[in-house]
C-alpha positions in Angstrom: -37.6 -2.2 19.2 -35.3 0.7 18.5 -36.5 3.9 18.0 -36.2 5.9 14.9 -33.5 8.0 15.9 -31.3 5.2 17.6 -31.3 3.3 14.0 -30.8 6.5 11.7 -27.5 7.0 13.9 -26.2 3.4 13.6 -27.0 3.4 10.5 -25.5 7.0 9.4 -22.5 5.8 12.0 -21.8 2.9 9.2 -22.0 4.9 6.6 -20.1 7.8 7.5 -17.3 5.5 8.1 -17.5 3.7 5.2 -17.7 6.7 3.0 -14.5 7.9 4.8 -12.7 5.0 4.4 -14.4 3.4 1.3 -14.1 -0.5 1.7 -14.3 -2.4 -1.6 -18.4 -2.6 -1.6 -18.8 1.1 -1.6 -16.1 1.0 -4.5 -18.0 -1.2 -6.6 -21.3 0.6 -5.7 -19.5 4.0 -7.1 -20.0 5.8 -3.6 -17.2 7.5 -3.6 -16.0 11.3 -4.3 -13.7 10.3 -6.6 -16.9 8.6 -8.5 -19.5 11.1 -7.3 -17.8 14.0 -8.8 -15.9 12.2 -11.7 -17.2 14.9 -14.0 -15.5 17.9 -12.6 -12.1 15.4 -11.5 -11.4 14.8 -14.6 -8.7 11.7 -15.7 -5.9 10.7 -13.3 -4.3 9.0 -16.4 -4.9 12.6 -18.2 -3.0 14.6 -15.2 -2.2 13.2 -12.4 -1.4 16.1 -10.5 -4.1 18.3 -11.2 -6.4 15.2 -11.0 -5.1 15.1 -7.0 -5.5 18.9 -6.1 -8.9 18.6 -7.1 -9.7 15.4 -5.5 -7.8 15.9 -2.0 -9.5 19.3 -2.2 -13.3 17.8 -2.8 -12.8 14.9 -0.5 -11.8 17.6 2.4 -15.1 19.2 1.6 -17.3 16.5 1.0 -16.4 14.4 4.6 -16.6 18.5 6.5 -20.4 17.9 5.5 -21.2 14.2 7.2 -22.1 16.0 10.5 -24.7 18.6 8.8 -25.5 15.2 7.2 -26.3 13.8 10.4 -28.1 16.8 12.0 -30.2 17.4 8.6 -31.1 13.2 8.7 -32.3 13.6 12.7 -34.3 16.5 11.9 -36.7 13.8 10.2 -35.5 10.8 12.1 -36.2 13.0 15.9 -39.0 15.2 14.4 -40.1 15.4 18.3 -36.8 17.5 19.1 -37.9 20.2 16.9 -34.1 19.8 15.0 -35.8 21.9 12.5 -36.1 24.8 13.8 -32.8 25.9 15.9 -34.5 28.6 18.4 -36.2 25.3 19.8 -34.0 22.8 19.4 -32.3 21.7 23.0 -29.2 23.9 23.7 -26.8 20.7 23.0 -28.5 20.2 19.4 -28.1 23.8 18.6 -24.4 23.4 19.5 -24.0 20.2 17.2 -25.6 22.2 14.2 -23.0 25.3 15.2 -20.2 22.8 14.9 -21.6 21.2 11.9 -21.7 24.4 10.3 -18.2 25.7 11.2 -16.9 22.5 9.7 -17.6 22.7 6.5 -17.3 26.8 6.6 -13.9 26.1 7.9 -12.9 23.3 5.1 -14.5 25.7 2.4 -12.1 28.5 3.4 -9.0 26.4 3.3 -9.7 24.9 0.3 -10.4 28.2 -0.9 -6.5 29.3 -0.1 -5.5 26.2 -1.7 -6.9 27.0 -5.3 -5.9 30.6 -5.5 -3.1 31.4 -7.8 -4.2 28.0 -9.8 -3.7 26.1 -6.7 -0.1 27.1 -6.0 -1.0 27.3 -2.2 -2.3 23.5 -2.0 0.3 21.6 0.3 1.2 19.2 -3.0 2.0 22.4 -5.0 4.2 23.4 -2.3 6.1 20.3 -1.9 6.7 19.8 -6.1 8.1 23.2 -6.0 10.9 22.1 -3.7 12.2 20.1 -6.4 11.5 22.9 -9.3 14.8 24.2 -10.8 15.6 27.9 -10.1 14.3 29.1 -13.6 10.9 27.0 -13.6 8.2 26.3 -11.1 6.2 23.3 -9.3 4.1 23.4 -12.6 7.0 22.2 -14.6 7.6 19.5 -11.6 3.4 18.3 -12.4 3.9 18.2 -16.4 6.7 15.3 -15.3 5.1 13.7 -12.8 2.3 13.8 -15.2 4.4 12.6 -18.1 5.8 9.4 -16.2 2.0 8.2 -15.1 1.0 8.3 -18.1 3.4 5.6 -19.3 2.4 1.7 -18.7 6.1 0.7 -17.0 5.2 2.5 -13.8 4.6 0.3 -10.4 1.4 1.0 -8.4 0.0 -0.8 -5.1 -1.8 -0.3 -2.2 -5.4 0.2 -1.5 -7.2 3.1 -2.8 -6.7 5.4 0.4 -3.0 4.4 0.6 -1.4 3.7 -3.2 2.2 3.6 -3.2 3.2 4.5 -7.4 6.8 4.4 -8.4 7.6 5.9 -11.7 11.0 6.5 -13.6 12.1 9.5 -11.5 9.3 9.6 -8.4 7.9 7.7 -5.7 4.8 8.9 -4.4 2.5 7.8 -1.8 -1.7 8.5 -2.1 -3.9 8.7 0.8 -7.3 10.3 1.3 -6.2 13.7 2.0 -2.5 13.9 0.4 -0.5 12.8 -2.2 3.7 12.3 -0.9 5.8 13.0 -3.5 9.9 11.8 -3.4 12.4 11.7 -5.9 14.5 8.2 -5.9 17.4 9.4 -6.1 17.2 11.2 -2.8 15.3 7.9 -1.2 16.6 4.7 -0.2 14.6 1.6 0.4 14.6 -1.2 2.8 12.5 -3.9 2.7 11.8 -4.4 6.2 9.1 -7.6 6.5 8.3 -10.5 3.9 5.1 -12.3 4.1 4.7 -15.4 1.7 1.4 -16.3 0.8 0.9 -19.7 -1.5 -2.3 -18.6 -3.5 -3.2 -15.3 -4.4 -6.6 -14.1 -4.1 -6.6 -13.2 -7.8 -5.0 -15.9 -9.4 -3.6 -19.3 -8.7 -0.1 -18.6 -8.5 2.2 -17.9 -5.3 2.2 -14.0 -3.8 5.2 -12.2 -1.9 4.1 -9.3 0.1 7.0 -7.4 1.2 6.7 -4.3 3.9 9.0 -1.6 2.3 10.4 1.9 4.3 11.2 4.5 2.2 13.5 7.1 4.1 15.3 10.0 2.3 18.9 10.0 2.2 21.3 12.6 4.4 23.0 14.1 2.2 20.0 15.3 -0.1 21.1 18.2 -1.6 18.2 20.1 -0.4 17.0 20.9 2.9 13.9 21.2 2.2 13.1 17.9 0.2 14.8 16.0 3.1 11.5 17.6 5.4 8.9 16.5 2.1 11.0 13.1 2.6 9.8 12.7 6.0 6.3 12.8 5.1 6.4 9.8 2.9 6.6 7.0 6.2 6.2 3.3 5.1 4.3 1.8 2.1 4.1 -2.2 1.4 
């Protein structure tokens, strides 16, 4: 039979991955940051943009703490190893809790820089305010982003750590930790695989999946969206 400890880590092992990568049960079950901390999130639908600084910011945080997590779970689970009190805990333990420590300390600090100045240093701030005009700023850039998700013609796909939206005027891309942000007109797409499926798994009908690269056009007329461009890679 296993011991304690062996089945706390398997079992904290499944759900640290899980949490991090949030497969449809943990979804439905509502574990998720987005769920978790829905109160101070707020609505995507409301503002998208602000919505996504807080939750890139909060999911950083929250998956920094999984290994204090862990060493806070084996203190009970290992109660022999004395994980409770650091002065006695074996020297490899004690180097875990440093790490698990520094994590977090390390993610708090970052996201720290991120909000200051409203969040204007958080890497999606920076990139909207490559296509702000001279006179405005990346918060004029949000309030249309904004604007556009808000209204029920826009295209969205993907699963929930990898959405590909398409509005009027942007195509952005969604993962866990970032949100890629592209204006059509300096993107071209090209659909680069086709799968056909004859029944879809929500209705009864036919389904197309088609593999799509989004790469940002040469002669951009700035420099520094073509880099922001880069970031976006492929979406189906």
């Amino acid at each position: 039979m296993d011991s304690p400890e062996v089945t706390f880590t398997l079992a904290y092992l499944v759900f640290a991955v899980c949490f991090v990568f949030t497969p449809t049960e943990f979804h439905s079950a509502g574990l998720t940051v987005q769920n978790l901390l829905s109160g101070w999130l707020g609505s995507e639908d409301a503002a998208f943009v602000g919505y996504h600084l807080r939750r890139s910011a909060a999911t950083l945080l929250c998956h920094s703490m999984l290994p204090l997590g862990y060493y806070v779970g084996m203190c009970f689970a290992a109660s022999e190893k004395r994980l409770y009190s650091p002065g006695q805990a074996p020297e490899a333990w004690r180097l875990f809790l440093f790490l698990a420590l520094a994590l977090p300390s390390v993610a708090g600090i970052l996201v720290y820089h991120w909000s200051r100045d409203h969040w204007a240093h958080h890497p999606l701030a920076r990139t909207l305010a490559l296509y702000a005009l001279p006179q405005s700023g990346w918060r004029a850039v949000a309030a249309s982003i904004n604007t556009e998700f808000r209204r029920i013609d826009k295209f969205a796909t993907g699963a929930p750590g990898a959405r590909v939206i398409v509005t009027d005027t942007w195509v952005m891309k969604v993962t866990t930790y970032h949100v890629r942000v592209a204006q059509q007109q300096d993107v071209h797409l090209t659909v680069t695989a086709a799968q056909q499926h004859e029944l879809s798994p929500d209705s009864n009908l036919p389904v197309q999946l088609l593999t799509i690269r989004v790469a940002g056009l040469y002669h951009s007329r700035r420099p520094e969206a073509r880099r922001a461009l880069r970031r976006l890679g492929q979406c189906s």
